[in-house]
C-alpha positions, 0 to 999 in steps of 0.5 A: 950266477945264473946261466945267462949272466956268464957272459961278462960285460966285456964280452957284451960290448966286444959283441957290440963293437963287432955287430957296429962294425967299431974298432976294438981297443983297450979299455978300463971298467969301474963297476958298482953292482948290487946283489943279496948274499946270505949271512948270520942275523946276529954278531954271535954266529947262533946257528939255530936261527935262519941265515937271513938275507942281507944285500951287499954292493960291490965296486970292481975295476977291470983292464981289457986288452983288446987281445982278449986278455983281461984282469980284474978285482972286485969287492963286497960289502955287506949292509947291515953287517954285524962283524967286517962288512967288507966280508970278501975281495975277488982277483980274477984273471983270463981270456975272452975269444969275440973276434968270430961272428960263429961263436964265443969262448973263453976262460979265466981264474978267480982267487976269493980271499974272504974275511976272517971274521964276518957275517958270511958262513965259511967254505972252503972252496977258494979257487975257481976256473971257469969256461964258456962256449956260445955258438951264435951261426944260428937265431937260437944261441946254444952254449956250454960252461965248465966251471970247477972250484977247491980250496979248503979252510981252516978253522981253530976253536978256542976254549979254556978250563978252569982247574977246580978252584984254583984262579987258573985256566987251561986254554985248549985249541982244536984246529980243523982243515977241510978241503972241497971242490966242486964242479958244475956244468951249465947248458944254456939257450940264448938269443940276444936283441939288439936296439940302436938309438933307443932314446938317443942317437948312437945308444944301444939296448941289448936285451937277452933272454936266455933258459939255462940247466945246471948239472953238478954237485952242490957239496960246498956253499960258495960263490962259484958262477954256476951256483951263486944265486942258488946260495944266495936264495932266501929260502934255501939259505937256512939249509946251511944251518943243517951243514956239516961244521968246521972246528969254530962251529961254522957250516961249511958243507951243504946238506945236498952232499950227491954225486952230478946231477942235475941241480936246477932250471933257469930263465935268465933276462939280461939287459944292457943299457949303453949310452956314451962311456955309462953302461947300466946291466940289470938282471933278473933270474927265475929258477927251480932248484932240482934237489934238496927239500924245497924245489919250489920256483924262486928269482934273484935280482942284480944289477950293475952300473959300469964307466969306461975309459 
């Protein structure tokens, strides 16, 4: 995820509600998103082809307390899928600070549980907190998020071998256990416009445009906010194939295997339609990876339609 789209929908509305001067309450989102996510073109996973992009949609629900606290779940399912098209399921968990005018802050967990046969490749990294901090006393917004992921994956390859000319088979199973993290760090500038009764009364535009660097390590392929439109880029998705693989033979870890760096550059515009209890988030990032053989600029689009009651 882009620096710009760390801030969740939640926390846009909670900022709404402050700027219109509105009571802050409890309420529940139903979401629906659309994103792109790399995946094998085939049902057998032949990793001498390209990993193709294919695009997903993914429904979530979520309860925000108006203290802050918030829990959510969010699902993915992949078009055009060749093995489970439901490939991952998401539980998220934590806190947002809103209730200052001088700045934002926050923090949450995310478990990732995915699919034992999909189209997706493997990684181990299954656990993520992330934090966020914004400062917005000033016209230009600065923030700062941590965010840093583990896990690890198991993998068993099945084979058997057949015993000269005897009608018998040996079967022979390799398990392997990889364990990972990664850790990121973003650094962002923001500005957030604010438009009231654009096409109708008491509706809200909130456009903002934000430039964000992200420094870290990229060992693992994930869906980790810091780097998830990194991975999910159509011309640097065919590196996985070059990754280091697990027992079955799946990629698991990224050809840019450094120490922290700086990884990529970003310019980021979020906007957010609200009218009534619909809310519509298109996105649009354009970025320069930093490292690896094709640093060339490239953009990803996302978009989420939302209901709360």
């Amino acid at each position: 995820m882009a620096a710009g789209q760390s801030q969740s929908l939640a926390e846009l509305e909670r900022q709404l509600d402050s700027l219109l001067r509105k009571e802050q309450k409890n309420n529940v989102l139903v979401s629906v998103g659309y994103g792109n996510n790399p995946a094998y073109g085939s049902k057998t996973a032949n990793f001498e082809r390209p990993i193709v992009m294919k695009p997903f949609i993914s429904p979530s629900v979520a309860y925000y307390h108006r203290s802050g606290f918030f829990g959510s779940m969010s699902g993915y399912y992949l078009a055009n899928a060749e093995k489970t098209p439901w490939f991952e399921w998401d539980l998220s968990a934590g806190y947002d600070y809103t209730k200052s005018r001088k700045f934002l802050a926050g923090i949450s967990y995310t478990r990732y549980f995915f699919a034992d046969s999909s189209d997706v490749p493997a990684t181990p990294i299954k656990n993520e907190l992330f934090a966020y901090f914004y400062y917005r006393g000033w016209w230009l917004q600065p923030g700062i998020s941590l965010d840093f992921g583990w896990g690890r994956e198991t993998a068993t390859a099945v084979s058997f071998r057949q015993i000269g000319r005897l009608p018998i088979r040996i079967r022979n199973e390799v398990t392997s256990t990889e364990t990972g993290r990664d850790f990121n760090m973003i650094l962002a500038l923001r500005h957030p416009f604010i438009f009231i009764d654009v096409l109708k009364f008491d509706d809200v535009l909130l456009i903002t445009p934000s430039a964000g660097l992200i420094l870290g390590t990229a060992h693992y392929y994930s869906n980790m906010k810091a780097f998830q439109y990194i991975s999910r880029s159509a011309k640097i998705a065919h590196d996985i194939k070059h990754s280091k693989k697990n027992a079955a033979g799946q990629p698991l870890e990224s050809e840019a295997h450094t120490g922290f760096e700086p990884r990529a550059a970003d310019i980021t515009l979020n906007a957010s339609y609200i009218i009534g209890h619909f809310t519509l988030a298109p996105a649009y990032t354009v970025f320069k990876p930093l490292q690896g053989e094709d640093t060339s600029i490239m953009s990803y689009f996302t978009a989420k339609v939302s209901f709360e009651f």
